[in-house]
N, CA, C and O atoms as a GROMACS GRO file, in nm:
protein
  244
    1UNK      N    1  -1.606   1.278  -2.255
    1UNK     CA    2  -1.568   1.412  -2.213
    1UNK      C    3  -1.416   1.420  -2.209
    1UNK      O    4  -1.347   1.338  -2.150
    2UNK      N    5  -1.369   1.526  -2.276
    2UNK     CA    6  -1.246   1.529  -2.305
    2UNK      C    7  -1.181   1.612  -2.170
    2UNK      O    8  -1.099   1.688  -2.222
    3UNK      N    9  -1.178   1.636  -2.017
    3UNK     CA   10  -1.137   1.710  -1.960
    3UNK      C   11  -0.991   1.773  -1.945
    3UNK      O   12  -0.894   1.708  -1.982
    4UNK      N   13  -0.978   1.898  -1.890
    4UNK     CA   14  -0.840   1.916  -1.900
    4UNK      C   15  -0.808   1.977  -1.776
    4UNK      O   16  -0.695   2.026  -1.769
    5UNK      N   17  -0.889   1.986  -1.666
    5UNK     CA   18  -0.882   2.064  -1.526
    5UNK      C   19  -0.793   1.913  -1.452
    5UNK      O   20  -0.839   1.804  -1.487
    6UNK      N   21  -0.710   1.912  -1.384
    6UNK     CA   22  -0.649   1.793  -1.324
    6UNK      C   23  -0.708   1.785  -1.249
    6UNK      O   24  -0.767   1.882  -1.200
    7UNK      N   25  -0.722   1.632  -1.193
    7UNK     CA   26  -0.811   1.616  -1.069
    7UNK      C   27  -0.690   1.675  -0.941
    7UNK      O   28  -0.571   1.648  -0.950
    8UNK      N   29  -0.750   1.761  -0.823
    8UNK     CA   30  -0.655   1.768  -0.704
    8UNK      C   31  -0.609   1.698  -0.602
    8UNK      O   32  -0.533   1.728  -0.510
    9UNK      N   33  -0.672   1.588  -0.631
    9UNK     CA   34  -0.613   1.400  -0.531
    9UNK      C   35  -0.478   1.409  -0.503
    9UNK      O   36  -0.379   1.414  -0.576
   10UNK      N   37  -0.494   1.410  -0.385
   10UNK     CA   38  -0.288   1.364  -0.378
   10UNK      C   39  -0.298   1.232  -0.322
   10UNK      O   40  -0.188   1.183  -0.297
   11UNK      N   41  -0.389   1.164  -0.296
   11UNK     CA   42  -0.362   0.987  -0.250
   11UNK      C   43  -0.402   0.944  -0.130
   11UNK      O   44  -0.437   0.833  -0.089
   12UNK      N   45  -0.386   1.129  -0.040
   12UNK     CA   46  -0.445   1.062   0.098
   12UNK      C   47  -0.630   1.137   0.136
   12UNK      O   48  -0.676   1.250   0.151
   13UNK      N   49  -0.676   1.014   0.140
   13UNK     CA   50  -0.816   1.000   0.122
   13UNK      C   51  -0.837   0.951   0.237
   13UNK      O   52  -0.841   0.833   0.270
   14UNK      N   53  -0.859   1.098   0.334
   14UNK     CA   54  -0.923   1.085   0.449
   14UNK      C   55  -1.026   1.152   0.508
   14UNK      O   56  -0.975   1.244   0.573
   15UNK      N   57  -1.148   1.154   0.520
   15UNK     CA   58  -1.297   1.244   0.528
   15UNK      C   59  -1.230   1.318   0.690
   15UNK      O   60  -1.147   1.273   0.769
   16UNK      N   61  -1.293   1.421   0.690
   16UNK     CA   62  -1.290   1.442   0.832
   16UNK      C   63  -1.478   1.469   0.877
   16UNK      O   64  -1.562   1.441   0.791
   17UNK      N   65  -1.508   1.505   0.971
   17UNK     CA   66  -1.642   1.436   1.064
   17UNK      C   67  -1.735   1.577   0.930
   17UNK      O   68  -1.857   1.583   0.915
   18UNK      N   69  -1.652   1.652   0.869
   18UNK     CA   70  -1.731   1.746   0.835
   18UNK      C   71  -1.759   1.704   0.673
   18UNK      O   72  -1.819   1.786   0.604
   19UNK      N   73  -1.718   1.589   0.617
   19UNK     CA   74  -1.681   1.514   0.516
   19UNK      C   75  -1.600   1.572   0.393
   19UNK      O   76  -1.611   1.541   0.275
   20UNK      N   77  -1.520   1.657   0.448
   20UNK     CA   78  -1.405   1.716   0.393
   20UNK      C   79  -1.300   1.637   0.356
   20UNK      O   80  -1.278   1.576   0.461
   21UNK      N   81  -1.190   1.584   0.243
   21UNK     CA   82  -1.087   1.502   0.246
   21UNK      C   83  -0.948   1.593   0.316
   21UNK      O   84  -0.898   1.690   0.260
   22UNK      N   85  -0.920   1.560   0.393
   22UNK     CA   86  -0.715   1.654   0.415
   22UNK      C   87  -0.701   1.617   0.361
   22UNK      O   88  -0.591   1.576   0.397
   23UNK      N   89  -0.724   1.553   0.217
   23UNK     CA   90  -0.546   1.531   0.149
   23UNK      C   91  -0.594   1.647   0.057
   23UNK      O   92  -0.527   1.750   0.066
   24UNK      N   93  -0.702   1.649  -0.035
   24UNK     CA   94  -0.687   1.754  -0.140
   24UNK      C   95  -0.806   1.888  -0.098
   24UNK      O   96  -0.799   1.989  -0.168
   25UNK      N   97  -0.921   1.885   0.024
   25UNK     CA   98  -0.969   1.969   0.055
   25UNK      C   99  -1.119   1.979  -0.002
   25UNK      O  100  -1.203   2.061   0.037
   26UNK      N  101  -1.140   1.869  -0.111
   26UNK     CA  102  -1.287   1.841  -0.160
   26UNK      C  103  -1.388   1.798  -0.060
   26UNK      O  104  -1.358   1.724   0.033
   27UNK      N  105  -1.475   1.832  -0.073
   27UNK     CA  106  -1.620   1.764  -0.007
   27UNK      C  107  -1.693   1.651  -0.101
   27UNK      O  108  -1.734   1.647  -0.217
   28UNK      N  109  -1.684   1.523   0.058
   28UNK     CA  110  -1.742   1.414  -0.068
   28UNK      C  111  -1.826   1.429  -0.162
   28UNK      O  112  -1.801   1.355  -0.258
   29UNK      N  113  -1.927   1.501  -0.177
   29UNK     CA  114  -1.995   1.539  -0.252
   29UNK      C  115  -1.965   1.577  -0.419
   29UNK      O  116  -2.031   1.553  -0.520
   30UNK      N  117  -1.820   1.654  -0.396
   30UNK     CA  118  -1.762   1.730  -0.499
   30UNK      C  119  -1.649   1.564  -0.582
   30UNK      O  120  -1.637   1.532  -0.700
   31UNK      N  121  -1.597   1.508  -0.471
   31UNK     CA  122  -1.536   1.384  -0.501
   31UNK      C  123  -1.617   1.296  -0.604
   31UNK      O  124  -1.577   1.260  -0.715
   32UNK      N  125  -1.745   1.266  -0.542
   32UNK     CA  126  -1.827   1.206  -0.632
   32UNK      C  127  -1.868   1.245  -0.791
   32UNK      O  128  -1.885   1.175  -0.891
   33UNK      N  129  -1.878   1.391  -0.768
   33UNK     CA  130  -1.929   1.403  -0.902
   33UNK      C  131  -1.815   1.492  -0.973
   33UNK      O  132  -1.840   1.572  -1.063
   34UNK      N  133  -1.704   1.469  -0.928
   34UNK     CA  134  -1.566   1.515  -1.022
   34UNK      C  135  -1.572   1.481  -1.166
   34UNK      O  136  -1.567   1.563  -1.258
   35UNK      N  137  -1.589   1.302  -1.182
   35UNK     CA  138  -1.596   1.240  -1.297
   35UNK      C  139  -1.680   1.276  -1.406
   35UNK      O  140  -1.658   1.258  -1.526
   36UNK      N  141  -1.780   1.330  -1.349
   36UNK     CA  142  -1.917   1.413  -1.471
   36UNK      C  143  -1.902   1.524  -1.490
   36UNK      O  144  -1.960   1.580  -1.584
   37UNK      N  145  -1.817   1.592  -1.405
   37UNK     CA  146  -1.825   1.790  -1.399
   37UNK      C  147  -1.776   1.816  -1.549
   37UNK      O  148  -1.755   1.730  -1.635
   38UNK      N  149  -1.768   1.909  -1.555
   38UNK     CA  150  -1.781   1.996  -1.661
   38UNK      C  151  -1.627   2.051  -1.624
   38UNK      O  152  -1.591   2.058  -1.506
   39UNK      N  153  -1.525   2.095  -1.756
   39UNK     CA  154  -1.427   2.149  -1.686
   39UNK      C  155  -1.451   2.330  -1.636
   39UNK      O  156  -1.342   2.387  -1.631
   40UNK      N  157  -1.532   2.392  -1.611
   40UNK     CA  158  -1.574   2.498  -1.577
   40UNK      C  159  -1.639   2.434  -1.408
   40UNK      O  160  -1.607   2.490  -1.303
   41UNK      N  161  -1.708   2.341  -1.411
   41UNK     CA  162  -1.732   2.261  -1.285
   41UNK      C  163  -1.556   2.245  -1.197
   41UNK      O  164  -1.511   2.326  -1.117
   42UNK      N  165  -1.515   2.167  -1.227
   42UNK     CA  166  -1.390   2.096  -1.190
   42UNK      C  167  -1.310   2.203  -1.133
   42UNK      O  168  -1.258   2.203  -1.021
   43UNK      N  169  -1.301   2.340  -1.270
   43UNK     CA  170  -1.230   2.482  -1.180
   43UNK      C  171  -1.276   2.523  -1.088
   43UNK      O  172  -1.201   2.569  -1.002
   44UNK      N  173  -1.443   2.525  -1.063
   44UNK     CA  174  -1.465   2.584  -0.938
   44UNK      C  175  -1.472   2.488  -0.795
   44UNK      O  176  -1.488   2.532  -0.682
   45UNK      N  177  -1.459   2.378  -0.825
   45UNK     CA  178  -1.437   2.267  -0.704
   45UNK      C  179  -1.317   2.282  -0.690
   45UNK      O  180  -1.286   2.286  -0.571
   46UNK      N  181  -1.214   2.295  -0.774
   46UNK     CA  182  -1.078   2.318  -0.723
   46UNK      C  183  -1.036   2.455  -0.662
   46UNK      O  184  -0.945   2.456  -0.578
   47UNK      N  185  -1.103   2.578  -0.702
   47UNK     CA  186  -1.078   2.696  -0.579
   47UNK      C  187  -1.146   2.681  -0.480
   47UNK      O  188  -1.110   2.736  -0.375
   48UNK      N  189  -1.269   2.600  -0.483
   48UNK     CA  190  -1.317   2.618  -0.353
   48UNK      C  191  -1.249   2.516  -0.201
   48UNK      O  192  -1.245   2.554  -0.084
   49UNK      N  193  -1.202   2.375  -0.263
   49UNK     CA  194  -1.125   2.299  -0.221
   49UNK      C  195  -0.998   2.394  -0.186
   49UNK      O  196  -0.977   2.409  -0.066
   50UNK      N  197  -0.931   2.446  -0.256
   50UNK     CA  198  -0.817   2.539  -0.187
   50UNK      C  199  -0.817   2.633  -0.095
   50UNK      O  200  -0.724   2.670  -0.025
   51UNK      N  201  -0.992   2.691  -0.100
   51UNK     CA  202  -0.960   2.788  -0.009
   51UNK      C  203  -0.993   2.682   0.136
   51UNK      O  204  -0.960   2.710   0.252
   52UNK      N  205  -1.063   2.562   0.095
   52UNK     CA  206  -1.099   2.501   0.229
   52UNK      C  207  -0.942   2.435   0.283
   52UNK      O  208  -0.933   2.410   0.403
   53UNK      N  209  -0.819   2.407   0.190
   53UNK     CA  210  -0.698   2.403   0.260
   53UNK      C  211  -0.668   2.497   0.318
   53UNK      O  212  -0.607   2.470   0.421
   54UNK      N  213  -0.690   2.648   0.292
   54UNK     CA  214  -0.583   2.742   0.348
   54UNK      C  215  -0.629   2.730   0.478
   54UNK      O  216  -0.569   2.700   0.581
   55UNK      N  217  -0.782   2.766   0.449
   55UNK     CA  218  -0.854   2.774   0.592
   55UNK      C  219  -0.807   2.644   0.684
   55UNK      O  220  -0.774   2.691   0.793
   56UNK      N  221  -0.794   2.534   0.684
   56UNK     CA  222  -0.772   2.422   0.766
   56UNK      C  223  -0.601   2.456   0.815
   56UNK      O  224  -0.576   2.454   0.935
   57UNK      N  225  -0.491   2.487   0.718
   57UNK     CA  226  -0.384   2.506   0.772
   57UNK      C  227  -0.391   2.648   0.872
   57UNK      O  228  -0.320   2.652   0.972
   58UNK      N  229  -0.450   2.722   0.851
   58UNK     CA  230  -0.475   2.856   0.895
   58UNK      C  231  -0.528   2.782   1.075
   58UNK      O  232  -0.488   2.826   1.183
   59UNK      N  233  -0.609   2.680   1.057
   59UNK     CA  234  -0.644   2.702   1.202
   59UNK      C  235  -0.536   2.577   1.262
   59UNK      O  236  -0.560   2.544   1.378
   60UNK      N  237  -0.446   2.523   1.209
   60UNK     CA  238  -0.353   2.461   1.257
   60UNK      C  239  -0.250   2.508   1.314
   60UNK      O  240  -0.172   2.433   1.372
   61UNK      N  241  -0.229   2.651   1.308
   61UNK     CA  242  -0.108   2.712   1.322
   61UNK      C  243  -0.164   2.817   1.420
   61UNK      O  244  -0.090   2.904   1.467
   0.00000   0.00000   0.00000
C-alpha cells in the first residue's frame, strides 16, 4: 500500500484511562489499525483525532 495521509504521532505515546493518546489524539483502536487503513481511512482518523485535541485543550483551559 502506497499511503500518502502522514501518520499524526508526535512521539509522546501516552493512553489516557479513556484510551485516547495526548500526544496525537488517536484511540488505540485507530493506532492499531493505522498501518492497514486505507488513505480515505487514515483522513478520517486524523479529523476525528483533531477534533478529540481541540476538545481536550478546550477543557484544559
Amino acid at each position: 500500500m502506497n499511503a500518502t495521509v502522514p501518520s499524526p504521532c508526535t512521539g509522546i505515546c501516552r493512553l489516557d484511562d479513556d484510551k485516547v493518546c495526548s500526544g496525537c489524539g488517536r484511540l488505540l483502536a485507530e493506532i492499531a489499525a493505522w498501518s492497514s487503513a486505507s488513505d480515505a481511512e487514515r483522513r478520517e482518523i486524523r479529523r476525528l483525532a483533531e477534533q478529540r485535541m481541540k476538545l481536550q485543550n478546550v477543557k484544559k483551559t
